[in-house]
N, CA, C and O atoms as CSV, one atom per row, in Angstrom:
chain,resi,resn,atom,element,x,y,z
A,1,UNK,N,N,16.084,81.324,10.625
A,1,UNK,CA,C,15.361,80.415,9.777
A,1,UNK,C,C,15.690,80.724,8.321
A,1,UNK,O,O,15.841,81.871,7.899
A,2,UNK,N,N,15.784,79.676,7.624
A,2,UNK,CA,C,16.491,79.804,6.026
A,2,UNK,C,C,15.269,79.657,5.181
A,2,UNK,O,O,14.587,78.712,5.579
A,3,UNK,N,N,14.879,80.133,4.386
A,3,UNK,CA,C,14.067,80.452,3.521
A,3,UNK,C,C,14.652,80.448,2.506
A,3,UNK,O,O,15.235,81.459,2.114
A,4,UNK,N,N,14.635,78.496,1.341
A,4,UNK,CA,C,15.190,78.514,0.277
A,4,UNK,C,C,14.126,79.074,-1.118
A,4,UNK,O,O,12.939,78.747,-1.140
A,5,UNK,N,N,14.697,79.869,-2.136
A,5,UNK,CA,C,13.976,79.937,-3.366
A,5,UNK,C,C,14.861,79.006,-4.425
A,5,UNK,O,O,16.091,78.962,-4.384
A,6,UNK,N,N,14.312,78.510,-5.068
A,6,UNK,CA,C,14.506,77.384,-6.488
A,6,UNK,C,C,13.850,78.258,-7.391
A,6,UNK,O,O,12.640,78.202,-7.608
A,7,UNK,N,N,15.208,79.665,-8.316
A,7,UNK,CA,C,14.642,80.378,-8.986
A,7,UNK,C,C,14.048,79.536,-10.490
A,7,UNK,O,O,13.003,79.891,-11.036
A,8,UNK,N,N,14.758,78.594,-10.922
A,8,UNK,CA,C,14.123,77.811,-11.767
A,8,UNK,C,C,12.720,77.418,-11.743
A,8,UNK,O,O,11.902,77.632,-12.638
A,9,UNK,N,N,12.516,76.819,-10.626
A,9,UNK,CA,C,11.322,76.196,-9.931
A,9,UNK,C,C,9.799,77.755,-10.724
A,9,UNK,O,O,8.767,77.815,-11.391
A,10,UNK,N,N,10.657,78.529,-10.062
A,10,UNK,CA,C,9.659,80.022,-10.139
A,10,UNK,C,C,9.360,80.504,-11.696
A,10,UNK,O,O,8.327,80.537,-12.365
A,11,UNK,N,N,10.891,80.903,-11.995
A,11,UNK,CA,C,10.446,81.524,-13.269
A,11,UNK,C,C,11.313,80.868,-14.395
A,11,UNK,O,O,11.942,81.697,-15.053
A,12,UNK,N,N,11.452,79.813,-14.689
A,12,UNK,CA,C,12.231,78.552,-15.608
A,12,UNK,C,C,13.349,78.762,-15.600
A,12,UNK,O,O,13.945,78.947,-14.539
A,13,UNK,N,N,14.078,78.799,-17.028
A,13,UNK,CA,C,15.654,79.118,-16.922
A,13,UNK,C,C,16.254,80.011,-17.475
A,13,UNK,O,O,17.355,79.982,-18.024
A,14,UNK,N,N,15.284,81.128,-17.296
A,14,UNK,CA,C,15.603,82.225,-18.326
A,14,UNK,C,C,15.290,83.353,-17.299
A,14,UNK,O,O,14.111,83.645,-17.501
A,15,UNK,N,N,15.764,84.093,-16.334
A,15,UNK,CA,C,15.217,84.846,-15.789
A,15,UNK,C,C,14.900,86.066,-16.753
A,15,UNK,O,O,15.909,86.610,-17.204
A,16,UNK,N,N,13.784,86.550,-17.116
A,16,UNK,CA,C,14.133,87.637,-18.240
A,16,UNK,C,C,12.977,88.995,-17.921
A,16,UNK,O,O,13.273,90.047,-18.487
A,17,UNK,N,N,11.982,89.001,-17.244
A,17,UNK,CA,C,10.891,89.910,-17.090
A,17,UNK,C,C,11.307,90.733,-15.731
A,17,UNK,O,O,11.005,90.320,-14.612
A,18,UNK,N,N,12.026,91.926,-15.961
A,18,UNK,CA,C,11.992,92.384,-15.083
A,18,UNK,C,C,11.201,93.260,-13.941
A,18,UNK,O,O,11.595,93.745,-12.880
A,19,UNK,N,N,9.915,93.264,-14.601
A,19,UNK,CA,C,8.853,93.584,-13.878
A,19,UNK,C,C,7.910,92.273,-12.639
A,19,UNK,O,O,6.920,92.279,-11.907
A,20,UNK,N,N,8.723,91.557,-12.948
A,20,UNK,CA,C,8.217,89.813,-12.154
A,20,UNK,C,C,9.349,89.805,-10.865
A,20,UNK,O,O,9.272,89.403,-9.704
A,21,UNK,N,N,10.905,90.734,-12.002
A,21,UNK,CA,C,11.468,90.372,-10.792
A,21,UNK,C,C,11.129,91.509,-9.632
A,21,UNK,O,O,11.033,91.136,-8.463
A,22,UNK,N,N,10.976,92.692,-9.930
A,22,UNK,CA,C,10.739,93.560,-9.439
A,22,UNK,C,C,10.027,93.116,-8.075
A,22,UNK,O,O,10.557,93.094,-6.964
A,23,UNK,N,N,8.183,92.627,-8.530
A,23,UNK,CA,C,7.371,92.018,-7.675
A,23,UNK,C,C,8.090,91.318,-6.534
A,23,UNK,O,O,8.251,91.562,-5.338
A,24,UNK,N,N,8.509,90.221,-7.482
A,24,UNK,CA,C,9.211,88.900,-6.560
A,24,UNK,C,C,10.360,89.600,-5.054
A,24,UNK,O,O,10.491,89.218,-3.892
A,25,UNK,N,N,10.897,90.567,-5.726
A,25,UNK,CA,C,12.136,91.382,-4.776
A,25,UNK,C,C,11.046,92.256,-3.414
A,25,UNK,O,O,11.201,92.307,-2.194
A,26,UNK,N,N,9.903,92.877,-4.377
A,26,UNK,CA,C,9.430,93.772,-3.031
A,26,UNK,C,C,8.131,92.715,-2.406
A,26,UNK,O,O,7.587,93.168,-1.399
A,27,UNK,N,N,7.737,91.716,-2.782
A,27,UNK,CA,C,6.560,90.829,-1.940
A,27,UNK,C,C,7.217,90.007,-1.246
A,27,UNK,O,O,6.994,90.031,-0.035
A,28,UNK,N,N,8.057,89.188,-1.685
A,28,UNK,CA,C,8.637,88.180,-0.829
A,28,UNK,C,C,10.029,88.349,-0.293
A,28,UNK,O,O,10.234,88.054,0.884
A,29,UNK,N,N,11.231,88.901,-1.220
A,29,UNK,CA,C,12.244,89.026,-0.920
A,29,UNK,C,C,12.771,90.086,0.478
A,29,UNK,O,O,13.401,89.937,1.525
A,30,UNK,N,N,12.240,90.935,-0.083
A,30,UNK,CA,C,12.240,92.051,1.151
A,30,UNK,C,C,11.811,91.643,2.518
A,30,UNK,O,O,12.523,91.684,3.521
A,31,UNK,N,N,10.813,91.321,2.467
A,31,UNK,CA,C,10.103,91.737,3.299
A,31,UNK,C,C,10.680,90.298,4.199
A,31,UNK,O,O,10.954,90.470,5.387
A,32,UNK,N,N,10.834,89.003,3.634
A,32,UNK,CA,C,11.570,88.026,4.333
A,32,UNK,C,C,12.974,88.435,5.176
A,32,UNK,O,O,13.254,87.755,6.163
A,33,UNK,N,N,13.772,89.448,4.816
A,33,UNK,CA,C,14.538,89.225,5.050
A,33,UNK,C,C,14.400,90.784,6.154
A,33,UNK,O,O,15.408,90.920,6.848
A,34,UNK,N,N,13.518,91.689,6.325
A,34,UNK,CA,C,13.430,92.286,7.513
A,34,UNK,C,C,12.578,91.736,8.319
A,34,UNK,O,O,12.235,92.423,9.281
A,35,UNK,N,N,12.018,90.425,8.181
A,35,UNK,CA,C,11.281,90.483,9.188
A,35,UNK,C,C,12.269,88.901,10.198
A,35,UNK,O,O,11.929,88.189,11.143
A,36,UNK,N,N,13.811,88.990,9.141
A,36,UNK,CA,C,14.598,88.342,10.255
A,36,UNK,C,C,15.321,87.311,9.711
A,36,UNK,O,O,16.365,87.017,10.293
A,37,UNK,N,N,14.962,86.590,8.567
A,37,UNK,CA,C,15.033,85.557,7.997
A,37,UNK,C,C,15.598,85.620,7.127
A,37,UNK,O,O,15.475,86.545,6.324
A,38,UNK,N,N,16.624,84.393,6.961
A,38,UNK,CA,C,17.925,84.499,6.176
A,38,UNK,C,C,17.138,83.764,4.323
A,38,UNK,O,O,16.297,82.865,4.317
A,39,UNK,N,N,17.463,84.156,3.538
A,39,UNK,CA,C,17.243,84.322,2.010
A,39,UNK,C,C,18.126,83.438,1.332
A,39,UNK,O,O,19.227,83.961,1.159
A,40,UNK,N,N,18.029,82.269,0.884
A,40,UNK,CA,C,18.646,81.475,-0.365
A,40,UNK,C,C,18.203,81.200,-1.213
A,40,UNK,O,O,17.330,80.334,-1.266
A,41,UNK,N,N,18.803,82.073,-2.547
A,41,UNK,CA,C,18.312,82.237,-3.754
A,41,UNK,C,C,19.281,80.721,-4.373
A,41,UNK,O,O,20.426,80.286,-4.250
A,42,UNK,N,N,18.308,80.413,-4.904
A,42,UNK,CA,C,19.034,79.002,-5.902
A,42,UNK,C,C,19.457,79.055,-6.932
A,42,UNK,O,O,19.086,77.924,-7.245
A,43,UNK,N,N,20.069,79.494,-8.020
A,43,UNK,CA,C,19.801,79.623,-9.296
A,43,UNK,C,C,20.060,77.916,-10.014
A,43,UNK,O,O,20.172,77.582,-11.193
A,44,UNK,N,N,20.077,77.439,-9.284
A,44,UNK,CA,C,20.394,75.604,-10.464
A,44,UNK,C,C,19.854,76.115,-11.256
A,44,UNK,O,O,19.217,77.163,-11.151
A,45,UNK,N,N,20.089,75.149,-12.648
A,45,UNK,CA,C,19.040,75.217,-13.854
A,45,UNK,C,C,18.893,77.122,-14.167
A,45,UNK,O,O,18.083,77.378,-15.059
A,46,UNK,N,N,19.186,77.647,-13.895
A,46,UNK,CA,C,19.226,78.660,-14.435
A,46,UNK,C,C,20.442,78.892,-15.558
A,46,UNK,O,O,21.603,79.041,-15.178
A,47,UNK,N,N,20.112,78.909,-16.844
A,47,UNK,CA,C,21.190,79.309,-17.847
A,47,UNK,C,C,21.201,80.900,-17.987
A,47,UNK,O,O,22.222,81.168,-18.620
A,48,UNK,N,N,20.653,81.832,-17.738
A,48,UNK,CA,C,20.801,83.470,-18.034
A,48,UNK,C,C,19.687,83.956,-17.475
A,48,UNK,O,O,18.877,83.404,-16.730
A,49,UNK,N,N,19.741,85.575,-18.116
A,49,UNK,CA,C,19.442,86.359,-16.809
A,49,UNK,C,C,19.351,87.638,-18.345
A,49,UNK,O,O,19.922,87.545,-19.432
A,50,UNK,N,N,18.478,88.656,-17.867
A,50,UNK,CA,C,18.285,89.744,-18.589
A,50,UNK,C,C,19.104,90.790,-17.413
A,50,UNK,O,O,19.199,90.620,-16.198
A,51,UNK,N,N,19.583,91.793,-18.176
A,51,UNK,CA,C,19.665,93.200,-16.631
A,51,UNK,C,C,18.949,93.781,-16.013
A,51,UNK,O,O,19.217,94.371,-14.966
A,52,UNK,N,N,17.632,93.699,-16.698
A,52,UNK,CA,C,15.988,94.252,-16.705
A,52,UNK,C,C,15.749,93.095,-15.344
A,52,UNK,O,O,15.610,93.492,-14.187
A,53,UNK,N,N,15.738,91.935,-15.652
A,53,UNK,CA,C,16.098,91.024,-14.079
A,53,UNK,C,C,17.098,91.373,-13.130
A,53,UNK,O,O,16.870,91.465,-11.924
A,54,UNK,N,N,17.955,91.524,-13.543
A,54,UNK,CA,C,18.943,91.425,-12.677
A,54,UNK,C,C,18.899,92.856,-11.957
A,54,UNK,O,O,19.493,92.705,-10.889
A,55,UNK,N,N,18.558,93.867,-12.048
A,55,UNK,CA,C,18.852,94.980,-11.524
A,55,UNK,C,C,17.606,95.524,-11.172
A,55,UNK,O,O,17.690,96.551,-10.498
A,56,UNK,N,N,15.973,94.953,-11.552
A,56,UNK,CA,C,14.956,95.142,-10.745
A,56,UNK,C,C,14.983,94.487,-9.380
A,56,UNK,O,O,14.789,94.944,-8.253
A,57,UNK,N,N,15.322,93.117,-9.881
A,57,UNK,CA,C,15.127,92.169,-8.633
A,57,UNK,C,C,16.344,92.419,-7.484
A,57,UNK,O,O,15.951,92.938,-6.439
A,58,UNK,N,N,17.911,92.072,-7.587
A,58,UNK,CA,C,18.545,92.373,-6.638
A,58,UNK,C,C,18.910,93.843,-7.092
A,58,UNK,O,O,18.660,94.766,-6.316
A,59,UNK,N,N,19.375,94.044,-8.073
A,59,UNK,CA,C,19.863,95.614,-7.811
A,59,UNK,C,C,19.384,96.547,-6.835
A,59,UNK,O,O,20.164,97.061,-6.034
A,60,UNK,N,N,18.340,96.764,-6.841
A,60,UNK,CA,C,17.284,97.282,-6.005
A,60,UNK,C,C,16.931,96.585,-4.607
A,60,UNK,O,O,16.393,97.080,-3.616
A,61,UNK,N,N,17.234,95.743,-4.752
A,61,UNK,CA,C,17.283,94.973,-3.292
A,61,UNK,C,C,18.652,95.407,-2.768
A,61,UNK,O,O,18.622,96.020,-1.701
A,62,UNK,N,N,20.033,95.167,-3.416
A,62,UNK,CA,C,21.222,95.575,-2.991
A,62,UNK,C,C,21.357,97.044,-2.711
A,62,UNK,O,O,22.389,97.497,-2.214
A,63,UNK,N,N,20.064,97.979,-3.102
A,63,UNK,CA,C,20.229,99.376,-2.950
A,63,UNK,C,C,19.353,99.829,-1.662
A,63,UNK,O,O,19.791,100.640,-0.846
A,64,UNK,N,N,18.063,99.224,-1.556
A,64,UNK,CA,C,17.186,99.268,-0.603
A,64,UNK,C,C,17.567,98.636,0.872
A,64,UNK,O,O,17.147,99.236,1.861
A,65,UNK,N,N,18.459,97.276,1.068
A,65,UNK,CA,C,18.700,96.877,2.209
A,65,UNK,C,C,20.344,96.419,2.664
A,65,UNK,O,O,20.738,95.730,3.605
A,66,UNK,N,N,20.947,96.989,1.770
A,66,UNK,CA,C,22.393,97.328,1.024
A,66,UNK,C,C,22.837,96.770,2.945
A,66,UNK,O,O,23.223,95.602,2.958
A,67,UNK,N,N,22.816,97.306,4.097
A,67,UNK,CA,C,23.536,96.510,5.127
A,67,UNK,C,C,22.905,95.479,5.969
A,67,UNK,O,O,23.409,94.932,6.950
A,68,UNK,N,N,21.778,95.288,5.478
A,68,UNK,CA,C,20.631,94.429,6.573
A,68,UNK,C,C,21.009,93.674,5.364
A,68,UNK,O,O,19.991,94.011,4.760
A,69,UNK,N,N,21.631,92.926,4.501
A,69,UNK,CA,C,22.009,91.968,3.618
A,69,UNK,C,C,22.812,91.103,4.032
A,69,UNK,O,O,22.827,89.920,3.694
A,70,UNK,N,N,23.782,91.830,5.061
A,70,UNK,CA,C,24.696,90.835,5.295
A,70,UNK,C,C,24.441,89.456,6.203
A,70,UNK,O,O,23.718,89.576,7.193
A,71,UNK,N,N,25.016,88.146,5.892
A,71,UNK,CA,C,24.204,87.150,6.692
A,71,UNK,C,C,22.853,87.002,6.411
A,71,UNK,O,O,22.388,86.038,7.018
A,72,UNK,N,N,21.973,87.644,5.658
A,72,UNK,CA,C,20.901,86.959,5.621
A,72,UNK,C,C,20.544,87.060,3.749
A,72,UNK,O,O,19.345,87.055,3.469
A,73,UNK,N,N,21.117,87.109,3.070
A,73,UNK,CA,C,21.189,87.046,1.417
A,73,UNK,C,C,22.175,86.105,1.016
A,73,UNK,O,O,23.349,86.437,0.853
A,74,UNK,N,N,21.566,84.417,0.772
A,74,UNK,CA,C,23.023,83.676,0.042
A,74,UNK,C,C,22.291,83.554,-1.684
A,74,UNK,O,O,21.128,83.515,-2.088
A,75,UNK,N,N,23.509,83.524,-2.306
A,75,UNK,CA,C,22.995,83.347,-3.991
A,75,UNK,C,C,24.134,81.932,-3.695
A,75,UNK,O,O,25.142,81.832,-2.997
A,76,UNK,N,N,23.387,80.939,-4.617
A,76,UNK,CA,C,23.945,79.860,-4.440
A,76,UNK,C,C,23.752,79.156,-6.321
A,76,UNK,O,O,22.888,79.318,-7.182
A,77,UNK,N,N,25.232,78.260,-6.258
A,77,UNK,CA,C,24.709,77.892,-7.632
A,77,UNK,C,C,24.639,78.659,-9.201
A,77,UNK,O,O,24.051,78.337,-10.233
A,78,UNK,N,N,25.376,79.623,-8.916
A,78,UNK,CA,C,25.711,81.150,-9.737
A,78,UNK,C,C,26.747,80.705,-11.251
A,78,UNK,O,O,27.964,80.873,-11.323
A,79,UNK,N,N,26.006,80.215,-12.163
A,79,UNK,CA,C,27.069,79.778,-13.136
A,79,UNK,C,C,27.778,81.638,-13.529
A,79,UNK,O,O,27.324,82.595,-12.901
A,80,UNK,N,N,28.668,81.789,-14.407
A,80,UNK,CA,C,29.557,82.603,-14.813
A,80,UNK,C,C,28.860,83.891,-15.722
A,80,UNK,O,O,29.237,85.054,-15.865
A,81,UNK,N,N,27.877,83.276,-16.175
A,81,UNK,CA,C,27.017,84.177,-16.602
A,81,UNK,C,C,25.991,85.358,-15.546
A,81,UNK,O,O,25.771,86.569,-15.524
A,82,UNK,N,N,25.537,84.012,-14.683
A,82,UNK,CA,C,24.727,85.390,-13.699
A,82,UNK,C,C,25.837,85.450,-12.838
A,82,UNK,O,O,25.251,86.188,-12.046
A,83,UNK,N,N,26.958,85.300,-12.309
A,83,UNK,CA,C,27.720,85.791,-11.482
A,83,UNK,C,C,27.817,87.857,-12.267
A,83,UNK,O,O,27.683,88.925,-11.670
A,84,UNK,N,N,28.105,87.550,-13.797
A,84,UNK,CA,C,28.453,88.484,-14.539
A,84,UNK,C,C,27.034,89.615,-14.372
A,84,UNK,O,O,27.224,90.828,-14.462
A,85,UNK,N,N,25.668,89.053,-14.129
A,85,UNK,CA,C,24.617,90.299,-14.121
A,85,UNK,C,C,24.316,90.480,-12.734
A,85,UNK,O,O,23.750,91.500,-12.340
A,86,UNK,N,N,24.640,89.608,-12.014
A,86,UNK,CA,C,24.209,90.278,-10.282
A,86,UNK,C,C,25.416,91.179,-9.761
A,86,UNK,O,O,25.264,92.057,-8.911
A,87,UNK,N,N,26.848,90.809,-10.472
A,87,UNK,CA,C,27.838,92.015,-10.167
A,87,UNK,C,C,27.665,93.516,-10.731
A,87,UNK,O,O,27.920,94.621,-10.253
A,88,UNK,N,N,26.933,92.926,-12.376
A,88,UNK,CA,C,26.775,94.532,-13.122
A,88,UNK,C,C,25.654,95.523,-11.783
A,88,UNK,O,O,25.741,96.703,-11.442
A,89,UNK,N,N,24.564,94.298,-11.256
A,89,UNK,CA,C,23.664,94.846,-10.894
A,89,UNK,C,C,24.222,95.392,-9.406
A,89,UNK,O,O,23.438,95.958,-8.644
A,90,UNK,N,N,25.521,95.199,-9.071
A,90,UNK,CA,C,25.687,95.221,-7.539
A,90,UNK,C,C,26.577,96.548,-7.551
A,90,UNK,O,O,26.559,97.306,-6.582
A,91,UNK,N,N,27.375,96.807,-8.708
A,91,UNK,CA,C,27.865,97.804,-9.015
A,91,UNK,C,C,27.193,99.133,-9.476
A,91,UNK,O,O,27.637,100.216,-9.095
A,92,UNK,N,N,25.879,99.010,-10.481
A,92,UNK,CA,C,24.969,99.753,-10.724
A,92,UNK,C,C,24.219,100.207,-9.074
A,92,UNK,O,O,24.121,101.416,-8.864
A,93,UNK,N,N,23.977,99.739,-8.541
A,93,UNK,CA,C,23.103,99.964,-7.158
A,93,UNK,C,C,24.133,100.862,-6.175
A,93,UNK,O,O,23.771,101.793,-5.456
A,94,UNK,N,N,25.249,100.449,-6.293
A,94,UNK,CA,C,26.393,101.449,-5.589
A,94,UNK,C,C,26.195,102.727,-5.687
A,94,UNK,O,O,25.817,103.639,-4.951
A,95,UNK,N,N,26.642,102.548,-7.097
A,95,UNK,CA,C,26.558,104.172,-8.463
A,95,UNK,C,C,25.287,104.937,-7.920
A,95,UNK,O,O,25.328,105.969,-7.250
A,96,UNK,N,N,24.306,104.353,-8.263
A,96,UNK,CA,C,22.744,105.219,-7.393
A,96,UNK,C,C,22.842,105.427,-5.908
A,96,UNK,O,O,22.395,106.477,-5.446
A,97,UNK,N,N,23.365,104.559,-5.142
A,97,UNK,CA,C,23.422,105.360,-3.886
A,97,UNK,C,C,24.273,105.843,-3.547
A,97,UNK,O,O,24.348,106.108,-2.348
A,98,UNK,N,N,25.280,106.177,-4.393
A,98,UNK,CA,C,26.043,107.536,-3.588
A,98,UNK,C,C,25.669,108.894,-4.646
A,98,UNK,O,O,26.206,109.996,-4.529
A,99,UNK,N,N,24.953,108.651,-5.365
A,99,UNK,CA,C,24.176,110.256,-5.914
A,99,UNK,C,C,23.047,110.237,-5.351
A,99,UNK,O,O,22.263,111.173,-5.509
C-alpha cells in the first residue's frame, strides 16, 4: 500500500525547520514504512530545503532504516536543488554509520 505525502501541502515551499522535520520522520515516516508500507514523498511546489531539514528528516531516516528503505522510500518531483540536500544528507548519514 502507497502512502503519498504532498510535502508542500504539509510544510509550504520552503522546507526549513528542522525540528518539524525531525517529528514528521519519527511519527509518521518511520513508523509507515516498518509497519510495511511503501512512502511517497512529493516535493512539487517545493523550491528549497534547509540541511537542518534535510538531514533531521531523511538523513536520519537514511541512517535509522538505511536497508528496510529499499522499495518502500520514493522521493518524487526532486527539482536540482533538493536533489543537492537529500544527497548531502544521504552522504552525511553514511559518514555516521560507519563510525
Amino acid at each position: 500500500m502507497k502512502h503519498t505525502i504532498i510535502l508542500k501541502d504539509r510544510f509550504g515551499t520552503f522546507l526549513s525547520d528542522g525540528e518539524s522535520g525531525n517529528e514528521f520522520r519519527f511519527c509518521e515516516i518511520e513508523p509507515a514504512i516498518t509497519s510495511g508500507k511503501e512512502v511517497v514523498l512529493d516535493f512539487e511546489g517545493v523550491s528549497n530545503m534547509t540541511d537542518s531539514f534535510a538531514n533531521a528528516c531523511l538523513g536520519h531516516l537514511f541512517r535509522n532504516l538505511d536497508f528496510q528503505l529499499e522499495g518502500k522510500l520514493t522521493l518524487i518531483n526532486c527539482t536540482p536543488t533538493i536533489r543537492s540536500f537529500l544527497s548531502s544528507a544521504w552522504t552525511i548519514a553514511k559518514r555516521h554509520a560507519l563510525t
